[in-house]
N, C-alpha and C positions, 0 to 999 in steps of 0.2 A: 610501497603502499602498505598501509598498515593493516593490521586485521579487521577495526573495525571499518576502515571503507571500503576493504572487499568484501567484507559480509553484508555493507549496506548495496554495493552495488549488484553484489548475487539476490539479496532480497528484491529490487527493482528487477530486476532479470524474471523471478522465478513468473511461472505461470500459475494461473487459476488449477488449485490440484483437483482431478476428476475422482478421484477417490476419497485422499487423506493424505495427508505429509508420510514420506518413507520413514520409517524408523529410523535407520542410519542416518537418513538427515538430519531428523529432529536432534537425536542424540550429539552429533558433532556442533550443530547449531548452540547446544546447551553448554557443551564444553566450555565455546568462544565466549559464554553470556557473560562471563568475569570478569575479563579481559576489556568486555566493551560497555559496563553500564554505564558507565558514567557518561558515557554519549548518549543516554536514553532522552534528555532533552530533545535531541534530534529525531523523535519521530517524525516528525513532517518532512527533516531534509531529507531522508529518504527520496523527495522529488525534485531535490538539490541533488544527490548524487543520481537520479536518474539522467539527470541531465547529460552527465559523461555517459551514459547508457546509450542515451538515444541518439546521442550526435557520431558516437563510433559505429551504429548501426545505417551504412549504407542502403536505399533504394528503399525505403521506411515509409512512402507514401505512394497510394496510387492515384496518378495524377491522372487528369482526362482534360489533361489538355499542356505543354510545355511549364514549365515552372517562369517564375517573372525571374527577370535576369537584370544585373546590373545592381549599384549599391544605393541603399537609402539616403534621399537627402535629411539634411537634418534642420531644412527651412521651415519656419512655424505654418501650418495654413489653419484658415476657417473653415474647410468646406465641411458640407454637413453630408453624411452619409445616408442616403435614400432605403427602403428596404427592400427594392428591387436589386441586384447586384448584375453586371456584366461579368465579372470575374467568376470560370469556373470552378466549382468547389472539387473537393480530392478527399480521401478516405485512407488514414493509415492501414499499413497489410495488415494482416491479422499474427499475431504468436510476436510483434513488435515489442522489444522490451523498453521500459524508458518512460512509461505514464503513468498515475494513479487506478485508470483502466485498464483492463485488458482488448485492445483493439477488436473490434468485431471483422475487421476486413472489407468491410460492405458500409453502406448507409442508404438512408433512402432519401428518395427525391427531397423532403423537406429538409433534414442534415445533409444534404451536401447543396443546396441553398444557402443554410445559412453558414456552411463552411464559406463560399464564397464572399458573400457579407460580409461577413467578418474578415476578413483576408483584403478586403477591398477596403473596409473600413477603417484596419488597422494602419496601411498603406499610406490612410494621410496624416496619421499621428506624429507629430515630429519627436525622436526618440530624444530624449535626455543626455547625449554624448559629450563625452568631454572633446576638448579641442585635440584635431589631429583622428579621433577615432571616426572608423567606419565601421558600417553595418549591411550582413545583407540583409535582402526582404525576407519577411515572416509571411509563411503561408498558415492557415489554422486549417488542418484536415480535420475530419473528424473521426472521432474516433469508438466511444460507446456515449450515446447521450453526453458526447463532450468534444472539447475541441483543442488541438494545441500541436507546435510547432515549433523549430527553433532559430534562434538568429548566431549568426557566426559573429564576432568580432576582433577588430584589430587588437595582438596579443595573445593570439591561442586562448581567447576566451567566448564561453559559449553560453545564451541565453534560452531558455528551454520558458515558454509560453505556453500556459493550460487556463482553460476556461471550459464554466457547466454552469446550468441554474443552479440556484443556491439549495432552492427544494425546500427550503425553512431548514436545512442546518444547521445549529448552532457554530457561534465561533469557536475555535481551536482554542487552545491553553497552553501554555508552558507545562512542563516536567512539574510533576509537585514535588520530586525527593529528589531533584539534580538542582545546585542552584549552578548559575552562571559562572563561569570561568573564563583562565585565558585562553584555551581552547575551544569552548561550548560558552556561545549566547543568545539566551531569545529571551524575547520580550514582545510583551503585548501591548497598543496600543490603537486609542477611540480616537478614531481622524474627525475633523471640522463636520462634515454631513452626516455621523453617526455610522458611518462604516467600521469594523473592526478592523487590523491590521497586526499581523503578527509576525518577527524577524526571527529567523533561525540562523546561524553562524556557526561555524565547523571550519578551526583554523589548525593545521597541525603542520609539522616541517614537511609533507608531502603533499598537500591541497588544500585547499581553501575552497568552503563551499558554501551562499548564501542563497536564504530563498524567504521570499516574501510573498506572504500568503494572506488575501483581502477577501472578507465577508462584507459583497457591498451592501449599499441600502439599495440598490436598484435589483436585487435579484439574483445578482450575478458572484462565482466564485471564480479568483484569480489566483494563480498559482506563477510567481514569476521565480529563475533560478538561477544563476549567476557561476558559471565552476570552469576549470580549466582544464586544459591536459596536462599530463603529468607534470610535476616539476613548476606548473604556471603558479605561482601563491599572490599574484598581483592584480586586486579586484581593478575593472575598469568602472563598475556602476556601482557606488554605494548604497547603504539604505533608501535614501531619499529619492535617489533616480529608481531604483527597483519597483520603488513606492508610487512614483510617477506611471511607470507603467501599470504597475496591476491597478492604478485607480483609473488611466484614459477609460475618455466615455466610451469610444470606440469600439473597447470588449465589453459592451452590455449584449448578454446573449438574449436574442429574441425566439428562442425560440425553448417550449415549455416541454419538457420528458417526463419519468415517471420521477415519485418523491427520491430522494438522495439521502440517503442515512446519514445518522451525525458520524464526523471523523472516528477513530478510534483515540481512547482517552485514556490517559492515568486513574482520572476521577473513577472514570465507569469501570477498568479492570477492579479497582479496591471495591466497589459494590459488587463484583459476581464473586469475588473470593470467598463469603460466607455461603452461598449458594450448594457450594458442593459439601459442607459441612453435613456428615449424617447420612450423604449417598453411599457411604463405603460399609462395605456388608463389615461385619461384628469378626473381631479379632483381626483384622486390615489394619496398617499400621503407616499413613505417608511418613516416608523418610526424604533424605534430603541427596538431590543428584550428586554427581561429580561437579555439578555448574551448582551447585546450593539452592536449587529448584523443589519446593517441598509443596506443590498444589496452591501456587499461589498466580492466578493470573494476570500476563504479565502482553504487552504489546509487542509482536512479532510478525514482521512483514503483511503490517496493517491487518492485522485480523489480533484474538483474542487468546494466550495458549497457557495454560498451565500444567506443568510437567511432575511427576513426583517417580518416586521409584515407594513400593507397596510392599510391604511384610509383613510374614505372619508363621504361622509354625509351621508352614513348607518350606520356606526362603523368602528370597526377595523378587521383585519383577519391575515392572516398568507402565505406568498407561501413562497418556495426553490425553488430554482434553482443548479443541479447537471451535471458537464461532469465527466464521467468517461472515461478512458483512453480507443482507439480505441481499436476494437476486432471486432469478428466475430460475427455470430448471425443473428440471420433476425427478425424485429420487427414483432409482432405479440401481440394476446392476449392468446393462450394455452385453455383451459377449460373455463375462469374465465367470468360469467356471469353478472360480471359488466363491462367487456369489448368491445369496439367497433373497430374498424380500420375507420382510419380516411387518407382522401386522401388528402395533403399537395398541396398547388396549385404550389412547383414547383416540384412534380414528386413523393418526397417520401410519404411512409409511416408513420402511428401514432397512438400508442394506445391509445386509452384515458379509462379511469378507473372513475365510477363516485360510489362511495360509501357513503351513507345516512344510520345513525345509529340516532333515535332517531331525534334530531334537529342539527346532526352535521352532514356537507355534504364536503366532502373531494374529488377533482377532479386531474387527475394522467395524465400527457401528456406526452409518452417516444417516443421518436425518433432517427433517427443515423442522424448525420452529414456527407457532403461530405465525409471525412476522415475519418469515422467511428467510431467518438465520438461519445455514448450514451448519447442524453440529454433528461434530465428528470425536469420536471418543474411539483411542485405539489401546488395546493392553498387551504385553508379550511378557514372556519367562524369563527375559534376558535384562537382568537390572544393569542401571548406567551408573558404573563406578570409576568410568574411569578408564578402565584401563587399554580398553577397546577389544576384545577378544571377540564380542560376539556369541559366548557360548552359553547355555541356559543355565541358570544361577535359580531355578526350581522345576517343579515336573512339567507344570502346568499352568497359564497365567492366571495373575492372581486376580482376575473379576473374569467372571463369568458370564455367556447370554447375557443372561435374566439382570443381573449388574448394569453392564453396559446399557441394558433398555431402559434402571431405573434412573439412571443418570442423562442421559435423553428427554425421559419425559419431565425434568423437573423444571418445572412452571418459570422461573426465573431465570433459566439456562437462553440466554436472547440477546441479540446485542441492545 
């Protein structure tokens, strides 16, 4: 397997960080960024390769009641789906990796209603199969304000199903600076009822991974994903069938959550990159990583990250700068005894994290944005060059407090 679909599938994996990205992660993350731009198209499969994620994760749903057994037929029917449902609904575990959420564990009585619903409703959709395949049932657990589940099929291939209100969303885009290749394809296209529809494709000598992803006109966003286990390179449902399924009526979610931020974009990372122009205190100098990352933000495991290494007449150092997409939460420090709260001068809150190992000293600034963007801005002593040592390359990082808070408070800093 190659490096860039284990780094996409470690990105499906990671969790919501309670902090901030570890240093060492970010840093070896930057390394691999070379190695794998040119898949940057593939931000969305990302929920293409979650698909091998979540289908290798065992006991991934808490059911409340036996799971439906036996294979889909693939006979057309008419019946029309009621919004009462017999079928009981189920709640994926929680720390689950494999979806564009992170699983809550729980739901309440009205998601795991329409978990059921929808699981009952999908039930009569006759799947798009080519002759000789089978399928099993698709449950749709729920999982945060969303809902989704997978189908097994004939050939070691496996279908991963997600659905959520659309929330006013905008549609997805292709890569603006990857065009299409023989390994990397997407393209966007405007179905007959003014739905969007976008194909992503990730074809290498070790997997093949397809996901089709629909901005309906009914409300609803559909996430379908197509990928094998190892070794399988032989799709069973092509675009058109994928297309089939994430437009059934059947996944129209009925039921309304809070707004849904727009995806994360190309478009929108080239707008935040001027943002930070001018935050950097006087004689600060970005320089460019061992990954060629010079404060330019770039899309990494769906959130917003730009990396630099910083010089000046002490040495060199290291910050990030991270949004992750608006959410709930209330900033705080929890137990953590490197932690302070810090009073932002226009109102909000901030933790700051000051960590000292040795002669490396690592400073952590998280905050929410108006909107509820998480920004997190972290700096240490220890510039990335490369080599991997680990040891501090000046005395002391190269932004300070007061830095890191004005970088925080700047107005355009949001997803």
């Amino acid at each position: 397997m190659s490096d860039e679909v284990r780094d996409m599938i470690r990105s499906a994996l990671a969790d919501e960080p309670a902090l901030g990205l570890a240093f060492e992660r970010v840093v070896e993350d930057g390394r691999k960024r070379r190695a794998r731009r040119r898949f940057g198209a593939l931000t969305t499969a990302v929920v293409g390769v979650v698909a091998v994620v979540a289908v290798a994760v065992s006991g991934t749903f808490t059911q409340t009641s036996a799971p439906v057994a036996g294979v889909l037929s693939t006979t057309p029917t008419t019946s029309v789906t009621s919004s009462a449902a017999s079928t009981p609904g189920c709640a994926v575990e929680p720390m689950t990796g494999g979806f564009p959420d992170l699983p809550r564990g729980g739901a309440t009585p009205a998601e795991l209603a329409e978990s059921g619903r929808l699981t009952e409703a999908f039930g009569q959709f006759a799947l798009p199969l080519p002759a000789g395949v089978e399928a099993t049932p698709l449950r749709l657990c729920a999982i945060a304000d969303s809902w989704g589940g997978h189908i097994e099929l004939t050939g070691d291939r496996k279908v991963i199903v997600y659905v959520r209100p659309l929330g006013g969303q905008p549609p997805g885009e292709c890569a603006l600076s990857t065009p299409s290749t023989s390994e990397v394809r997407c393209a966007v296209e405007q179905l007959p009822d003014g739905s969007t529809a976008k194909v992503d494709v990730l074809s290498t000598a070790e997997v093949v991974l397809a996901t089709v992803e629909v901005w309906r006109n009914d409300g609803t966003y559909v996430s379908v994903s197509e990928v094998g286990g190892r070794g399988s390179r032989t799709r069973v449902l092509d675009d058109d069938r994928l297309t089939a399924i994430a437009t059934a009526p059947q996944l129209k979610v009925q039921w309304v959550g809070r707004p849904v931020p727009p995806a994360p974009s190309d478009r929108r990372a080239a707008e935040l990159g001027p943002v930070l122009a001018g935050a950097l205190p006087p004689g600060v100098t970005p320089e460019r990583t061992s990954a060629g990352e010079a404060l330019e933000f770039r899309i990494s495991q769906g959130a917003y990250r730009a990396i630099a290494n910083l010089t000046d007449s002490a040495g060199s150092g290291w910050v990030m700068v991270n949004l992750e997409k608006p959410g709930g939460g209330e900033v705080g420090c929890g137990s953590r005894a490197t932690c302070r709260l810090v009073d932002l001068p226009d109102g909000r809150k901030a933790a700051l994290d000051t960590l000292v190992d040795g002669g490396v000293t690592r400073l952590s600034l998280r905050s929410k944005a108006a909107d509820g963007t998480w920004v997190d801005v972290q700096t240490s002593n220890v510039a990335d060059t490369g080599g991997g040592s680990g040891a501090p390359t000046r005395p002391t990082p190269p932004l300070a407090e007061a830095d890191l808070v004005r970088i925080v408070e700047l107005p355009d800093l949001h997803w």
